[in-house]
The first five atom37 places (N, CA, C, CB, O) and aatype in JSON, in Angstrom:
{
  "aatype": [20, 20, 20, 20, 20, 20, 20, 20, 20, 20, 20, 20, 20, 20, 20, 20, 20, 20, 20, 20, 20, 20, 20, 20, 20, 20, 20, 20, 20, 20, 20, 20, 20, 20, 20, 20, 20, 20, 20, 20, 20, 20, 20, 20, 20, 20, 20, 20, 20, 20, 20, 20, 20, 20, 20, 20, 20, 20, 20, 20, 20, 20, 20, 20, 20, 20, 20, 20, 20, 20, 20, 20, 20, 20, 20, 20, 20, 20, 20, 20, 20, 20],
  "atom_mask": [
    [1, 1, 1, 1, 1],
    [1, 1, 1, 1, 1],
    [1, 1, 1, 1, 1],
    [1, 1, 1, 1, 1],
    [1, 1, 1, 1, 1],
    [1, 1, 1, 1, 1],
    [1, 1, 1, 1, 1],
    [1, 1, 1, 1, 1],
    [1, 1, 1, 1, 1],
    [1, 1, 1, 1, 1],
    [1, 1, 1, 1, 1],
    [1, 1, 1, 1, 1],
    [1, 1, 1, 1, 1],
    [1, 1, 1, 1, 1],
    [1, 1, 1, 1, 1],
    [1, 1, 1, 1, 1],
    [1, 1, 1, 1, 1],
    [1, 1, 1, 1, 1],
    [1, 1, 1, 1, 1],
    [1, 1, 1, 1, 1],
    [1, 1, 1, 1, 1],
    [1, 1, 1, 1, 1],
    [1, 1, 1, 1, 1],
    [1, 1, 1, 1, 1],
    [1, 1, 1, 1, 1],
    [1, 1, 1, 1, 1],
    [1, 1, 1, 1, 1],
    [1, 1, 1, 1, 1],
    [1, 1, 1, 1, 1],
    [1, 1, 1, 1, 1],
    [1, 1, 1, 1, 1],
    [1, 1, 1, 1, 1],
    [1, 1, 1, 1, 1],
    [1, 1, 1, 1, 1],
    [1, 1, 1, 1, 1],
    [1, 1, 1, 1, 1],
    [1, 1, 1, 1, 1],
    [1, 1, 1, 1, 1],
    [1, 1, 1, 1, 1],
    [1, 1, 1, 1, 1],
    [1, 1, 1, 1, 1],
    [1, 1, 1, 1, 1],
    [1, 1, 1, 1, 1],
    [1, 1, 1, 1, 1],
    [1, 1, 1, 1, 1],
    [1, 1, 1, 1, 1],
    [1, 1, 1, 1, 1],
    [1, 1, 1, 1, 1],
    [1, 1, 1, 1, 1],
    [1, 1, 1, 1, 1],
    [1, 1, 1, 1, 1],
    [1, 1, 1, 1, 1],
    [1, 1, 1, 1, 1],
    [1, 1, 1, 1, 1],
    [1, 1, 1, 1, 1],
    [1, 1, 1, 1, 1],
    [1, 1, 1, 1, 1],
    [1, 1, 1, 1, 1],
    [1, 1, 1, 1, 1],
    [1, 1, 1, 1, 1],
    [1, 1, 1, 1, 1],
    [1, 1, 1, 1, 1],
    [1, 1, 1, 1, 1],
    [1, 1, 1, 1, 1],
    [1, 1, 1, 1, 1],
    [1, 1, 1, 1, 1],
    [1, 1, 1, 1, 1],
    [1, 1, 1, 1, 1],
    [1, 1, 1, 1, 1],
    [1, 1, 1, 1, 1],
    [1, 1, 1, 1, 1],
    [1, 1, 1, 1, 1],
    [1, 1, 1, 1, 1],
    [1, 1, 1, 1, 1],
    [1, 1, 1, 1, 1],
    [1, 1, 1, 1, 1],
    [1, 1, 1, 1, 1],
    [1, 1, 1, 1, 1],
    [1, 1, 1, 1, 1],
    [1, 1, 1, 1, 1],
    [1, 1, 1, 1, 1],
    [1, 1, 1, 1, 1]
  ],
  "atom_positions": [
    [[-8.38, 11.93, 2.17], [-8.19, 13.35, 2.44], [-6.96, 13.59, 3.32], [-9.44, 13.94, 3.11], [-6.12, 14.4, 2.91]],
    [[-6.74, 12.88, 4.62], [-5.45, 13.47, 5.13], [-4.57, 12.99, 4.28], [-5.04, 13.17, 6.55], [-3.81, 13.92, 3.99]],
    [[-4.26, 12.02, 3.72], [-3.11, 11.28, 3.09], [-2.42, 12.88, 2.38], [-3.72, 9.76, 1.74], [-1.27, 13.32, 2.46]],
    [[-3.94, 13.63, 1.51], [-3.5, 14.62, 0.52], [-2.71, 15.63, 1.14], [-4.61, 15.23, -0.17], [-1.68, 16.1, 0.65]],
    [[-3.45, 16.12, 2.71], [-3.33, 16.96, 3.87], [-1.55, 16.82, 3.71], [-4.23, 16.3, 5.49], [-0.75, 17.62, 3.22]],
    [[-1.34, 15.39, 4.37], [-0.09, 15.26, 4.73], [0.9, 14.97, 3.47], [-0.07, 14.22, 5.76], [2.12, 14.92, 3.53]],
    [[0.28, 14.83, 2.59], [1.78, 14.86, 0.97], [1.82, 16.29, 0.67], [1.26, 13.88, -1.05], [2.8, 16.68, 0.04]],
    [[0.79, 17.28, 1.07], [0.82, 19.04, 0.76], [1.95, 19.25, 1.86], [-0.94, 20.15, 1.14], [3.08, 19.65, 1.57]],
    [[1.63, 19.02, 2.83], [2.78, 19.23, 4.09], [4.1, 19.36, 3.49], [2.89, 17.89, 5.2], [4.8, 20.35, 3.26]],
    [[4.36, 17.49, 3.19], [5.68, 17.18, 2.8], [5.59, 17.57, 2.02], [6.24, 16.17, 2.72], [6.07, 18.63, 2.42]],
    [[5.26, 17.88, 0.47], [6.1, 18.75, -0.48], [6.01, 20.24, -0.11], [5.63, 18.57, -1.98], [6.16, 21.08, -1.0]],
    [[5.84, 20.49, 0.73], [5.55, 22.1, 1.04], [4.85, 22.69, 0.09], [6.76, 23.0, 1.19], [5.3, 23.73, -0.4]],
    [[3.84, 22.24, -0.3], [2.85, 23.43, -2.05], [2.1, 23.78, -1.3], [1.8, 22.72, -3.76], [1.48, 23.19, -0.42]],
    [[2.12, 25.02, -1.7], [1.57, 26.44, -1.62], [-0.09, 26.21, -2.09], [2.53, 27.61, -2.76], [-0.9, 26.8, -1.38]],
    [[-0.55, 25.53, -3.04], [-2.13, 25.14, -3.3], [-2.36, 23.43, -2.95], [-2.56, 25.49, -5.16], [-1.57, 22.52, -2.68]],
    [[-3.74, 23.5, -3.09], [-3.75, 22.08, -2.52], [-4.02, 21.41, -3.86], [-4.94, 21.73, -1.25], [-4.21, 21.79, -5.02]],
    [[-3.94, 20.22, -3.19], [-3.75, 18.72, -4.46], [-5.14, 18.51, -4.75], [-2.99, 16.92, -3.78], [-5.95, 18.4, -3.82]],
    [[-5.59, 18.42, -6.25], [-6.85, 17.88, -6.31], [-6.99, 16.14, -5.81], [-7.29, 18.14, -7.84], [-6.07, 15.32, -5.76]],
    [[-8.31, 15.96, -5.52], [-8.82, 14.62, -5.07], [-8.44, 13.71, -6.13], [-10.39, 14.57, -4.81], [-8.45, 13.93, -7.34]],
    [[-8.08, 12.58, -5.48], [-7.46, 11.22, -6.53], [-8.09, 10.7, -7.32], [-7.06, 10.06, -6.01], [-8.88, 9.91, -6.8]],
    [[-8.14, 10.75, -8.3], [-9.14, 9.47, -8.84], [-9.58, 8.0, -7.7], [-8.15, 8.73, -10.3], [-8.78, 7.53, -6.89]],
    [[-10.99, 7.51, -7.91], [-10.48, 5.91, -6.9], [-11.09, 5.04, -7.91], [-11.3, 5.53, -4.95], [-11.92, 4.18, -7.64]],
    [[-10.69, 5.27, -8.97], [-10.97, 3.81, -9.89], [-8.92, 3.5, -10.66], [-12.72, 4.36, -11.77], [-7.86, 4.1, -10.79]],
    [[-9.44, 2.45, -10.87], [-7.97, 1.36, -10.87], [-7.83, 2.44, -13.07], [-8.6, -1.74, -10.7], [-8.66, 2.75, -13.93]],
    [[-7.12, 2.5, -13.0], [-6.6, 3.02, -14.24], [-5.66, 2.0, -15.5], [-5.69, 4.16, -13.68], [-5.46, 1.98, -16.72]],
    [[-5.31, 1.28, -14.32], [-4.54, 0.12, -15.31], [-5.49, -0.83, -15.9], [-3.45, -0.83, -14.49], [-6.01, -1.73, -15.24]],
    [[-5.71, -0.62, -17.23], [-7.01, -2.07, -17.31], [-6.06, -2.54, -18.73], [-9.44, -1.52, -17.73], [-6.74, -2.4, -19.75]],
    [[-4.87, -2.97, -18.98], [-4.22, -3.68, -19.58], [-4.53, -5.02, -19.21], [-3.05, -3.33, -19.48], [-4.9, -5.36, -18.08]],
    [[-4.36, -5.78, -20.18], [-4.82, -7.43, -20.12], [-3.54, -8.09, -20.71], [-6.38, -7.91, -21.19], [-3.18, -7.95, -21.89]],
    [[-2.77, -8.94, -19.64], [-1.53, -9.44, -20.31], [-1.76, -10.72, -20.48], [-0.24, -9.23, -19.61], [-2.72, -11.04, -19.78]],
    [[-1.15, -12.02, -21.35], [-1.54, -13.1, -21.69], [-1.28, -14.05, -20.32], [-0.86, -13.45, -23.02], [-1.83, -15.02, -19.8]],
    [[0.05, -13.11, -20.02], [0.42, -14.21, -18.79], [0.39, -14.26, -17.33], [1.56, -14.48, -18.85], [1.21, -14.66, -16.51]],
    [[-1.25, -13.52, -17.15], [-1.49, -12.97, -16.13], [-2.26, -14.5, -15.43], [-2.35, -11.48, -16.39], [-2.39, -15.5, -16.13]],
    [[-2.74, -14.47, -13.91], [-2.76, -15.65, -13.25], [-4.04, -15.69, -12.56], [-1.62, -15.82, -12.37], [-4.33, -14.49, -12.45]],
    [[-4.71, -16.18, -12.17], [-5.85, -16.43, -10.97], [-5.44, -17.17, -9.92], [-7.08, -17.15, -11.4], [-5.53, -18.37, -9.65]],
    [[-4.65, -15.59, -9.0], [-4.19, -16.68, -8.29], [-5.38, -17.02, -6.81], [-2.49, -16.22, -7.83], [-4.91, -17.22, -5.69]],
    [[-6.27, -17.04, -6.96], [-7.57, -17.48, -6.22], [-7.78, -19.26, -6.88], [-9.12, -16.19, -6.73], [-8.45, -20.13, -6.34]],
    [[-7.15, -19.37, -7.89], [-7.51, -20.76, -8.42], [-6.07, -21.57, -7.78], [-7.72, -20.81, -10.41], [-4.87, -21.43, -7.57]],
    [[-7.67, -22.85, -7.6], [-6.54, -23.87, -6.52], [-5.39, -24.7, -7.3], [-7.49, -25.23, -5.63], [-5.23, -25.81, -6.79]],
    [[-4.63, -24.45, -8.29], [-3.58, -24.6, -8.86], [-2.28, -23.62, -8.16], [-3.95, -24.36, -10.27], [-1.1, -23.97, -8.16]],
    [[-2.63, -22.75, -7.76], [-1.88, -21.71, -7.43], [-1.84, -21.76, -5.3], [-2.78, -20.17, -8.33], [-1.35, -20.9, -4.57]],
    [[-2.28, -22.61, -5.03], [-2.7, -22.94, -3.33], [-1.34, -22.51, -2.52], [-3.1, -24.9, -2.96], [-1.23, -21.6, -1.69]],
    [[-0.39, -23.37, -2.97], [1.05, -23.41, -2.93], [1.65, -21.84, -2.61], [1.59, -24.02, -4.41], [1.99, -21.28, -1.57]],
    [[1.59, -21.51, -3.77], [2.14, -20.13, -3.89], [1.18, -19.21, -3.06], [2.23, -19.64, -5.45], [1.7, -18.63, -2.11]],
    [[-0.27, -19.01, -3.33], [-0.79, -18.09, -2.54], [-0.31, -18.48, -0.96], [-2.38, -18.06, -2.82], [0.58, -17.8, -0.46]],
    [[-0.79, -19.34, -0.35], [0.07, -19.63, 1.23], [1.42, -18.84, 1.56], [0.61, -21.29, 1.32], [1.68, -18.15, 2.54]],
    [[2.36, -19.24, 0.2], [4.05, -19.07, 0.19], [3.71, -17.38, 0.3], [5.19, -19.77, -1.57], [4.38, -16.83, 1.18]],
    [[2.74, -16.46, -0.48], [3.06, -14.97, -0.59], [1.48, -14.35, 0.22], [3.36, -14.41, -2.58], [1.1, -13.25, -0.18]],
    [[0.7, -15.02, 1.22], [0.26, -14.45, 2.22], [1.16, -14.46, 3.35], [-0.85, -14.93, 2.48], [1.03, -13.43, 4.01]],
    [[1.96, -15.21, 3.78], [2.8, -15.47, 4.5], [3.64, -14.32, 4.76], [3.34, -16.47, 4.07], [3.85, -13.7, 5.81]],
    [[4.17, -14.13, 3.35], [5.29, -13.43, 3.28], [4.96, -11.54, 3.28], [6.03, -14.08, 1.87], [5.7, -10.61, 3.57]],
    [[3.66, -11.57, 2.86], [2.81, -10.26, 3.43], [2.8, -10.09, 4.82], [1.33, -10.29, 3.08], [3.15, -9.06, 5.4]],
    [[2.3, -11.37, 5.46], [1.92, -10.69, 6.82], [3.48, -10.38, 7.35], [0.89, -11.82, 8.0], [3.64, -9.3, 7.93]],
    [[4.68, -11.3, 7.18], [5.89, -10.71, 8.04], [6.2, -9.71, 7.7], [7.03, -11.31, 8.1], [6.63, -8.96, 8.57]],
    [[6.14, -9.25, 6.46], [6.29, -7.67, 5.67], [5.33, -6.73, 6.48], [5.73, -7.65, 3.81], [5.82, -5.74, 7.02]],
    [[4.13, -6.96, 6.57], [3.52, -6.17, 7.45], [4.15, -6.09, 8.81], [2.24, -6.57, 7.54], [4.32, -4.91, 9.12]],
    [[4.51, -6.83, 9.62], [4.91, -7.13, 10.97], [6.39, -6.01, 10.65], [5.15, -9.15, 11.38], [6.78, -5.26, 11.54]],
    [[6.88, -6.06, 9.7], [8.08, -5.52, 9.97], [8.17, -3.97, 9.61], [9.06, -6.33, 9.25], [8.98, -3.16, 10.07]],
    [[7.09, -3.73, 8.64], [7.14, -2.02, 8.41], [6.48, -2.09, 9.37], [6.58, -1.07, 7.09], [6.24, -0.92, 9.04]],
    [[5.7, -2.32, 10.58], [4.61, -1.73, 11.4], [5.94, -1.38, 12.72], [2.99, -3.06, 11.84], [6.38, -0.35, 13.23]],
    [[6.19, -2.71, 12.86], [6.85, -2.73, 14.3], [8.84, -2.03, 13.83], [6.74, -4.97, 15.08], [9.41, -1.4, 14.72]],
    [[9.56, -2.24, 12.51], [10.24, -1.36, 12.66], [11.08, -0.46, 11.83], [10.66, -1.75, 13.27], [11.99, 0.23, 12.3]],
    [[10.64, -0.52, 10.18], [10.15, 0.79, 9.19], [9.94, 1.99, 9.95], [8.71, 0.54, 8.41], [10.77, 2.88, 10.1]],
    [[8.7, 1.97, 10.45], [7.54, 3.31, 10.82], [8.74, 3.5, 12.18], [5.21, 2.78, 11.36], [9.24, 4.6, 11.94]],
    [[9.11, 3.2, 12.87], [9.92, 3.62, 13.93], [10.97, 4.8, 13.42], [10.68, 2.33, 14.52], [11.27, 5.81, 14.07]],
    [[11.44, 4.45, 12.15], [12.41, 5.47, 12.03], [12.06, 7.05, 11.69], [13.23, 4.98, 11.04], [11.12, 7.42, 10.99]],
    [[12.81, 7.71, 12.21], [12.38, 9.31, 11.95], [13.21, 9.55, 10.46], [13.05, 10.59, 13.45], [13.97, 10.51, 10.36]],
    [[13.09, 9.02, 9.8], [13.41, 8.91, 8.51], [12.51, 8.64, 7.67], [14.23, 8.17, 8.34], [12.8, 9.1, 6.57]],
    [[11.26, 7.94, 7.71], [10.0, 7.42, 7.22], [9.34, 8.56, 7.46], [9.4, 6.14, 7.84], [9.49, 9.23, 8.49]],
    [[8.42, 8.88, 6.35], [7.53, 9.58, 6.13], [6.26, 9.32, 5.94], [7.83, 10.06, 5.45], [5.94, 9.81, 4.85]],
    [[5.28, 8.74, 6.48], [3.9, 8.26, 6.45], [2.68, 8.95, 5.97], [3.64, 7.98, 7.58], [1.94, 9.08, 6.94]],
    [[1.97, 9.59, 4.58], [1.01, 10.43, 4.86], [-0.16, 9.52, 5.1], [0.83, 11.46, 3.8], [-0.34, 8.5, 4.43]],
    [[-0.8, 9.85, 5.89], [-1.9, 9.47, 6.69], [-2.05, 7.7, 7.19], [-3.16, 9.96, 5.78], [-2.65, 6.68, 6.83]],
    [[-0.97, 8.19, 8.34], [0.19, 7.07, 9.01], [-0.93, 6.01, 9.47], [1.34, 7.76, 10.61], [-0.76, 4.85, 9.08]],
    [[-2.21, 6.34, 10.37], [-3.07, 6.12, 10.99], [-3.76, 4.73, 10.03], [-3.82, 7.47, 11.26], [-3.92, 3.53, 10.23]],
    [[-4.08, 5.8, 8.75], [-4.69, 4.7, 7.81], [-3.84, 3.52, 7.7], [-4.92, 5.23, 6.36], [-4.12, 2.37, 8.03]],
    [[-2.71, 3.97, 7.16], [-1.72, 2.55, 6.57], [-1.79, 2.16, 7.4], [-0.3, 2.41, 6.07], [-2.3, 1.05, 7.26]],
    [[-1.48, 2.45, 8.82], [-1.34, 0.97, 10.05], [-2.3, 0.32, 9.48], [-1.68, 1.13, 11.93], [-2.0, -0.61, 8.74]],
    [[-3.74, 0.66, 9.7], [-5.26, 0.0, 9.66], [-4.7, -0.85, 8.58], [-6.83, 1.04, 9.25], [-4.43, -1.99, 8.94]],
    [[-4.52, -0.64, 7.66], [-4.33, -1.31, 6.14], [-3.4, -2.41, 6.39], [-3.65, -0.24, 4.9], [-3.36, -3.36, 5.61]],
    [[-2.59, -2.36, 7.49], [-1.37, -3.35, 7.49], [-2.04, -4.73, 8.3], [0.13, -2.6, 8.42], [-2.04, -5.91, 7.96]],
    [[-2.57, -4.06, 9.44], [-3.18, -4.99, 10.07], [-4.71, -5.62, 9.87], [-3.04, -4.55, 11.13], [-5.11, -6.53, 10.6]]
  ]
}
């Protein structure tokens, strides 16, 4: 709900946004898709949790700093980052 609050803000509309869907919409099945939970993939998952958390570390601490960034419902995404 604020996320919607705060994207009505920023686009300035005059009515409000209906509620989002919260089911996943993409249900395409590609051949060369991966599990990457399977321990063939150990390697790589390590290599791209890794590389999440510094991505997190860096929109938190200095992305979101700029008054150029626009956050709707800023509060949540932190939670989500950390």
């Amino acid at each position: 709900r604020n996320f919607r609050l705060d994207l009505e803000r920023f686009l300035r509309l005059k009515s409000p946004l209906e509620p989002f869907p919260n089911e996943n919409s993409n249900r395409v099945k590609h051949d060369d898709t991966i599990d990457i939970c399977d321990p063939l993939f150990n390697d790589l998952r390590k290599l791209l949790t890794k590389q999440g958390k510094n991505t997190a570390r860096w929109i938190r601490d200095e992305l979101l700093k700029s008054e150029d960034i626009f956050v709707g419902g800023r509060n949540h995404f932190i939670r989500l980052l950390d």
